[in-house]
C-alpha positions as CSV (number, residue, x, y, z in Angstrom):
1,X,-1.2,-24.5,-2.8
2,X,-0.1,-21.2,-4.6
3,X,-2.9,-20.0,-6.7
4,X,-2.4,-16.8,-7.4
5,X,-1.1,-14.2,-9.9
6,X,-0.1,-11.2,-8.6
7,X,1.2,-7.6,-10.4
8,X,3.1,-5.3,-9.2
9,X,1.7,-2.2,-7.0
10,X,3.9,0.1,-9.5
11,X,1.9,-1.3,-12.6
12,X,-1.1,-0.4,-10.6
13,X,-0.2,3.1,-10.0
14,X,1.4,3.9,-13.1
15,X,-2.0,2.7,-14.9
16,X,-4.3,4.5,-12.4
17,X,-2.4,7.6,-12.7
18,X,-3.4,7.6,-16.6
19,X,-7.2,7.5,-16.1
20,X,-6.2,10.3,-13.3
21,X,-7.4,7.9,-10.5
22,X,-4.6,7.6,-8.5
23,X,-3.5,10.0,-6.1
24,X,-6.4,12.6,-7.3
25,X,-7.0,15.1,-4.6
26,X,-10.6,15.2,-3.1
27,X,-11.9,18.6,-2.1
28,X,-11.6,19.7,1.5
29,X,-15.1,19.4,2.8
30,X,-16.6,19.6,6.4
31,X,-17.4,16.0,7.5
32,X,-19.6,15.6,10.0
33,X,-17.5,13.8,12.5
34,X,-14.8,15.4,14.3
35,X,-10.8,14.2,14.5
36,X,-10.1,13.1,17.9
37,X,-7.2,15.1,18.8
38,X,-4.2,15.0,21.2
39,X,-3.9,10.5,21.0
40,X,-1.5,9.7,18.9
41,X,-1.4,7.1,16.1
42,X,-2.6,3.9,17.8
43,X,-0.4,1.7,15.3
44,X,2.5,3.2,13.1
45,X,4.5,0.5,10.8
46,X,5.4,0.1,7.2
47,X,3.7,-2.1,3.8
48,X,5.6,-5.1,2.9
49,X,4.9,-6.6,0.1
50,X,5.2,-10.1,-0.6
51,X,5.0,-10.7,-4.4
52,X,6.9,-13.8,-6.2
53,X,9.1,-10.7,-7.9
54,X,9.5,-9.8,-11.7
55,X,13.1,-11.2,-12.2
56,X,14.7,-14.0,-11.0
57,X,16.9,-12.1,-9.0
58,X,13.6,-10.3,-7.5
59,X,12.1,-13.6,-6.2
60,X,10.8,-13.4,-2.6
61,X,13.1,-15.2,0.2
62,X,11.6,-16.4,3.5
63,X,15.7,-15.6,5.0
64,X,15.4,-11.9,3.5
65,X,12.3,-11.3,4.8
66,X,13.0,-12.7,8.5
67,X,15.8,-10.3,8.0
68,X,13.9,-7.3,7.1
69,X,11.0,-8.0,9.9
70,X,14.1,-7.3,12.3
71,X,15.2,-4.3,10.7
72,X,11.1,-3.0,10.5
73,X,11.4,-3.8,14.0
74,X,14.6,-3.0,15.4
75,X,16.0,0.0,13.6
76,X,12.7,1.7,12.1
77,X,11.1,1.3,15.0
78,X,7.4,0.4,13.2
79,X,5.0,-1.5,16.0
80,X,2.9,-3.1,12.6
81,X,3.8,-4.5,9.7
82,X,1.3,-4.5,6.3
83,X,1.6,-7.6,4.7
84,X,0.2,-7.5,1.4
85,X,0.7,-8.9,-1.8
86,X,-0.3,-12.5,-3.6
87,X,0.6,-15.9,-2.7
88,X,-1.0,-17.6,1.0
89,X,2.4,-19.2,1.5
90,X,4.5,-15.8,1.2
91,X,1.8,-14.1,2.9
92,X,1.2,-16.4,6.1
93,X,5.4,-16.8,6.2
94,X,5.5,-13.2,6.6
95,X,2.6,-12.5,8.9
96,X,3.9,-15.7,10.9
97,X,7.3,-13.8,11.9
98,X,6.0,-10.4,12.8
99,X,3.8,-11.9,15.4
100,X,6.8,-13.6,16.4
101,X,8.8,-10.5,16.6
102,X,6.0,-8.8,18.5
103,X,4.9,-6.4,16.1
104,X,1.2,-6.0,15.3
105,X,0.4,-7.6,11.8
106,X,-2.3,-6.0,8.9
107,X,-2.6,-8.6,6.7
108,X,-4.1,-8.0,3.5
109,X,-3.8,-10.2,0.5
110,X,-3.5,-8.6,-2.8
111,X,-4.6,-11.0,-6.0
112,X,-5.2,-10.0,-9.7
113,X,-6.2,-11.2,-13.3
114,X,-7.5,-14.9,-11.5
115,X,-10.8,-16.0,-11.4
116,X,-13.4,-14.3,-8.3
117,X,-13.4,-17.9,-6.8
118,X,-9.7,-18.2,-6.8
119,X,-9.6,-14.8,-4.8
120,X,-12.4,-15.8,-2.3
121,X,-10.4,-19.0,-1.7
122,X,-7.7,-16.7,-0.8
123,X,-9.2,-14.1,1.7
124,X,-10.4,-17.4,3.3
125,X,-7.1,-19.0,3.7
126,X,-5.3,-15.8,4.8
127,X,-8.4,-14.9,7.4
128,X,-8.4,-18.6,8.6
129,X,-4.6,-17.9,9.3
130,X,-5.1,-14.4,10.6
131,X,-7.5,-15.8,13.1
132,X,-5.2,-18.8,14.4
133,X,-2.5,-16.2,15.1
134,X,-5.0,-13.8,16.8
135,X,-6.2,-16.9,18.9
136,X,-2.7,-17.3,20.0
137,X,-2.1,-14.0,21.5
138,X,-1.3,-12.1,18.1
139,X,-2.2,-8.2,17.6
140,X,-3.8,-9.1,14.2
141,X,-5.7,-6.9,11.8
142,X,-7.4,-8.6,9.0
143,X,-8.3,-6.9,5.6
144,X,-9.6,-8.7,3.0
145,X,-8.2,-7.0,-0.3
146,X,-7.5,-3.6,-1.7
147,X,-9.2,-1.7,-4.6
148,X,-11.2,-4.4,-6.3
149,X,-12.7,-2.5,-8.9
150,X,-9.3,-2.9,-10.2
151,X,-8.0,-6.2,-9.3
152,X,-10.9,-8.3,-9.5
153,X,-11.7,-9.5,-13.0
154,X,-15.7,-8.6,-13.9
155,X,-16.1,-5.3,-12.2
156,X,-14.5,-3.3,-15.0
157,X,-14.4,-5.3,-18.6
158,X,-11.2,-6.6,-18.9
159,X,-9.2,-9.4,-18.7
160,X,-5.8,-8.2,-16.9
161,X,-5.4,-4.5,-15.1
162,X,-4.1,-3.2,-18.0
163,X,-7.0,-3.6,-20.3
164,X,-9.3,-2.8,-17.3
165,X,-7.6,0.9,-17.1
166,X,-7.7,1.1,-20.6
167,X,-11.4,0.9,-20.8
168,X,-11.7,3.2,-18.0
169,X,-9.3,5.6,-20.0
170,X,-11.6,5.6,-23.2
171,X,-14.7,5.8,-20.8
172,X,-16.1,2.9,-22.3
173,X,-17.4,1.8,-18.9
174,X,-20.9,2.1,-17.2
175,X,-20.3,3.0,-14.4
176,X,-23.1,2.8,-12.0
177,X,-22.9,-1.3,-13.3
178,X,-19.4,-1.1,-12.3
179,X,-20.7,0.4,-8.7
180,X,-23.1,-2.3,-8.7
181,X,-20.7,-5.3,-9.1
182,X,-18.2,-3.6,-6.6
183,X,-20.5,-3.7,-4.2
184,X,-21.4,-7.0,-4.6
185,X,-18.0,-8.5,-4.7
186,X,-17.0,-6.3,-1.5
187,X,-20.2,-7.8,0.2
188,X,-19.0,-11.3,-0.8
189,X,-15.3,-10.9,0.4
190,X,-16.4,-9.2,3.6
191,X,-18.8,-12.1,4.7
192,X,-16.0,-14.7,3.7
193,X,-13.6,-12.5,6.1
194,X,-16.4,-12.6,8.5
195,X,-16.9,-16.5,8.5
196,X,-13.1,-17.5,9.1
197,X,-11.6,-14.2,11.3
198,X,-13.7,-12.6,14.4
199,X,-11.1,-9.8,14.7
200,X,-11.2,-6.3,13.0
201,X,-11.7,-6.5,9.6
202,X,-11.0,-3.9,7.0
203,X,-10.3,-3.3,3.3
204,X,-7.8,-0.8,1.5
205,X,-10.2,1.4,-0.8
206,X,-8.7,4.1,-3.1
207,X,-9.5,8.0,-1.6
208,X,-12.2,8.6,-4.4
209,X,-15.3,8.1,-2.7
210,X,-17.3,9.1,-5.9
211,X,-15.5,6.3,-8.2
212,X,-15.3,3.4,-5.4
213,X,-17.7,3.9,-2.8
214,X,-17.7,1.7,-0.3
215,X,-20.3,0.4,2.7
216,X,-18.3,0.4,5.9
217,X,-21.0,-1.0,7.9
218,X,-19.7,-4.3,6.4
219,X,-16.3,-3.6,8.4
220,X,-14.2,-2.4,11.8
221,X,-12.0,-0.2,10.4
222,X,-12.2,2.4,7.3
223,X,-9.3,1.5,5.2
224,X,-7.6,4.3,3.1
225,X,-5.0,4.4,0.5
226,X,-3.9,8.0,0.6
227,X,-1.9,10.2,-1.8
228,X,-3.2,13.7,-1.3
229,X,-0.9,16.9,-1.7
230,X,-1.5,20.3,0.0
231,X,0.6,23.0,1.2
232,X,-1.2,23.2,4.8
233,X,-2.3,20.5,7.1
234,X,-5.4,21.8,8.2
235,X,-6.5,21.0,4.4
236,X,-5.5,17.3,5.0
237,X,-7.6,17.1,8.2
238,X,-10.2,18.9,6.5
239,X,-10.4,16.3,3.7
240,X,-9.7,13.1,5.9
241,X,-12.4,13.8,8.1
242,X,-14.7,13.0,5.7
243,X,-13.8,9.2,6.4
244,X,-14.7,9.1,10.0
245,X,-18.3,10.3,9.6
246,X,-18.8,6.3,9.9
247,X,-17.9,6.1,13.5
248,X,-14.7,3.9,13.2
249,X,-11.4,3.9,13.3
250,X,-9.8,5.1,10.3
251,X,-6.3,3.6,9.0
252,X,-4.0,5.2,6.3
253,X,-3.1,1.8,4.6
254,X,-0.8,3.5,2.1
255,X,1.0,6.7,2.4
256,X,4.4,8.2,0.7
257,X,5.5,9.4,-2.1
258,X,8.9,9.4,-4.5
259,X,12.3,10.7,-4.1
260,X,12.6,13.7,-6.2
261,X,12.0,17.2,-6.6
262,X,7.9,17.5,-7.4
263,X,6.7,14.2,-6.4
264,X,4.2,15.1,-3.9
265,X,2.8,17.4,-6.1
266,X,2.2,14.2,-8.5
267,X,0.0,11.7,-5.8
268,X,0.0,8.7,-7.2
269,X,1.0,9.6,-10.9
270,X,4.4,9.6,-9.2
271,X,5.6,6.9,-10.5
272,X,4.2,7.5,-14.2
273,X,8.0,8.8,-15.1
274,X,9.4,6.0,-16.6
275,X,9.8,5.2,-20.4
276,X,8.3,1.8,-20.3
277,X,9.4,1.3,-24.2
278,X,12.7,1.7,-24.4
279,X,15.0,-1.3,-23.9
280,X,16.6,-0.7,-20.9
281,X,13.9,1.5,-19.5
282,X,14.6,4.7,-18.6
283,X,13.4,7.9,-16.6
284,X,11.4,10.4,-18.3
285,X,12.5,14.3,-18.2
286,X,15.1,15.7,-16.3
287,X,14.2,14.7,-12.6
288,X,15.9,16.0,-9.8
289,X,16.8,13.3,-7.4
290,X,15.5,14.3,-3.7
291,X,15.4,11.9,-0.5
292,X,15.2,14.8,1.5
293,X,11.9,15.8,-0.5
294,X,10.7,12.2,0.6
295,X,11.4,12.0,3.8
296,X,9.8,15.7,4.3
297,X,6.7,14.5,2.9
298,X,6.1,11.4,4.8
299,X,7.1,13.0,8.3
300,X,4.3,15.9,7.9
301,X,1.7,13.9,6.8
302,X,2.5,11.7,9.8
303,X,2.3,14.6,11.9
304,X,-1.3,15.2,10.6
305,X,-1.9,11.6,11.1
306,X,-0.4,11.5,15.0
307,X,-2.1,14.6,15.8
308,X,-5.7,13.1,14.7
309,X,-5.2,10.1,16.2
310,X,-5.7,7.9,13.7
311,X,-5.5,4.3,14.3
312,X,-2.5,3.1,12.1
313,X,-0.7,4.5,9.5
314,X,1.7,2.4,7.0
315,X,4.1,4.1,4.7
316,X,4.0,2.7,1.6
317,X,6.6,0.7,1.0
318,X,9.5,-0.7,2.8
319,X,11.2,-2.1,-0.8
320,X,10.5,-2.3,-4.6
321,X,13.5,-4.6,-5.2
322,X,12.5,-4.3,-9.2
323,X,12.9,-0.2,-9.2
324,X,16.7,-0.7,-8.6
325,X,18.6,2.6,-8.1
326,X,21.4,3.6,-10.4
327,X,23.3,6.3,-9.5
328,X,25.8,5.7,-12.2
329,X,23.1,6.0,-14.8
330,X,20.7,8.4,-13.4
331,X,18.5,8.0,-16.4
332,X,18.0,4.2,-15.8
333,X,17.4,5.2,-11.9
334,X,14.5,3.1,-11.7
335,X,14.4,4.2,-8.0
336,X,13.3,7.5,-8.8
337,X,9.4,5.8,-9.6
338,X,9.6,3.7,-6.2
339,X,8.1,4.8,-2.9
340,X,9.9,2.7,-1.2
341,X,12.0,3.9,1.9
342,X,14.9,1.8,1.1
343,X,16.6,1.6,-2.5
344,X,17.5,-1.4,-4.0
345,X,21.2,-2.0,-5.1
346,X,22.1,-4.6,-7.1
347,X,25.3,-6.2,-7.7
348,X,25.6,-6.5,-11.6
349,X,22.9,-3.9,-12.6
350,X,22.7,-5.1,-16.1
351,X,22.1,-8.9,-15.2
352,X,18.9,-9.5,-14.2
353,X,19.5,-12.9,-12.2
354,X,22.0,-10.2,-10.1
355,X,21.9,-10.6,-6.1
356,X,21.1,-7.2,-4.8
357,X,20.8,-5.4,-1.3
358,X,18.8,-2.4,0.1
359,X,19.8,0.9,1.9
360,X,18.1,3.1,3.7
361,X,16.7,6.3,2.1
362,X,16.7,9.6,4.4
363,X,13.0,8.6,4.2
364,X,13.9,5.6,6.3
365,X,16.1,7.6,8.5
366,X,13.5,10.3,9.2
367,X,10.6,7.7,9.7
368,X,12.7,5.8,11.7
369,X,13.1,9.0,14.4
370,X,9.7,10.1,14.4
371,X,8.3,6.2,15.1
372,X,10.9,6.1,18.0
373,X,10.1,9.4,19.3
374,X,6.3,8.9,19.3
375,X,6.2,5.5,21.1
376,X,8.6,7.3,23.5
377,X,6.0,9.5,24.7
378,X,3.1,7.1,24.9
């Protein structure tokens, strides 16, 4: 039964980005492990998420994803597929046909503004999934959530995300009580993991260690969602070997960036440029529209990630289907605040129940070659 109330990943980011959470760079420090060198990624793929969609036209469909799963497959030549988002049914559908297609499956369900129980319920259904497909030969990761201090109600006063980043914007919240209860809810959902899945489990924490630190001697694998700009990779490897001083694999659970001129240099306030208040929305400034910036950023940091060897990396995100792209109108390009590698193209753009397609971005494209040519060589 479908429990859950999801929001978006873009609402998430946009609100982050205002308390200057998101995407905030972390100083390049000497960790005291070292990068193993010379490997290779061990798993490259791609986050799909699986939310009910904002729109009717936007609402998820099982013969659309088994569609896409091909394509992830097939043409962008991902070996893993991040299934995240809210709602068991969408999420196990999902996860059910990448093991089918052969492709190793992160699943990770995303839940906000519903009760803790509700999202313990949750993590136990997807985990007691995760672990029938493992026990029938699946490549299955198993993560139980991603940064609870925002989506878990309690943590930070609040009742939605919204009013949660607004009290963190005002710095009206204690903080080392919000630690506290973050590490007692991440204790929780780890040991439920723990009870129903006896694979690798993980979690998707956001790259500020100093605002969500996070014990991973409770998991297999450090989770990272990762947003970071600099002009030289050494400064990346420098500031990512800080997360394998634990001893474990390390995976990049969400990388990329937007496609125009500057939005690297933004992290994850990229997609703080639209104009939320007018009616239709519309794109703040005079942006430049850039794939080719895109595509450049996700292909060196993947570089960085192969030459590490990390142990997956999964660009975030294969679709936004409600960030349609104009280009027509380039100030209602809603695409232009999407990471996603595809943009969305709908039919009637100014009807909202509109059927709509995706097409590939040169970020697509230039993921697409690299996957290919690194499980080439392996």
């Amino acid at each position: 039964m479908e429990k859950t109330k999801g929001i978006s990943r873009s609402q998430f980011l946009a609100g982050a980005a205002a308390v200057g959470l998101a995407g905030a760079v972390l100083p390049a420090e000497r960790a005291a492990a070292t990068a193993a060198r010379g490997r290779g990624l061990k798993h490259r793929g791609v986050v799909y998420t699986v939310g009910a969609g904002e729109t009717p036209g936007t609402a998820w469909s099982a013969a659309r994803m088994r569609k896409d799963v091909r394509v992830i497959r097939d043409v962008l030549h991902a070996d893993t597929l991040d299934v995240t988002g809210d709602g068991v049914e969408r999420l196990t559908a999902t996860a059910a046909e990448a093991a089918e297609r052969g492709l190793h499956v992160w699943l990770q369900p995303t839940l906000g503004d519903i009760p803790e129980r509700d999202i313990l319920e949750s993590i136990a259904e997807c985990g007691r999934f995760a672990e029938r497909l493992r026990r029938q030969g699946a490549s299955v990761d198993f993560s139980v959530g991603c940064e609870f201090w925002l989506f878990v109600p309690g943590i930070v006063p609040g009742e939605t995300v919204l009013d949660r980043l607004d009290n963190l914007q005002k710095g009206t919240v204690d903080m080392v009580r919000m630690k506290r209860r973050l590490a007692r809810f991440t204790a929780k959902a780890s040991a439920v993991g723990r009870d129903v899945f006896h694979g690798r489990l993980s979690y998707a924490a956001t790259q500020e260690e100093d605002f969500e630190p996070v014990d991973w001697n409770l998991f297999d694998v450090v989770g990272i969602d990762y947003y970071s700009y600099h002009r030289e990779p050494a400064a990346y490897v420098r500031e990512l070997r800080r997360y394998q001083r634990w001893g474990k694999p390390l995976a990049i659970t969400e990388f990329g960036t937007c496609a125009y001129v500057g939005a690297p240099e933004a992290g994850g306030m990229g997609w703080d440029v639209v104009d939320h208040t007018k009616n239709p929305e519309e794109i703040k400034g005079d942006l430049v529209r850039s794939e080719r910036t895109q595509a450049a950023y996700l292909t060196d940091l993947l570089e960085v990630f192969e030459s590490m060897g990390l142990y997956a990396a999964m660009a975030f995100e294969f679709v936004t289907p409600d960030a349609p792209h104009r280009p027509d109108k380039p100030r209602h390009d809603l695409d232009l605040a999407s990471y996603s590698i595809t943009k969305a193209i709908k039919d009637r753009p100014d009807d909202p129940r509109s059927g709509w397609r995706w097409e590939p971005k040169e970020a697509f494209h230039a993921l697409a070659r690299q996957y290919c040519r690194c499980a080439q060589s392996q």
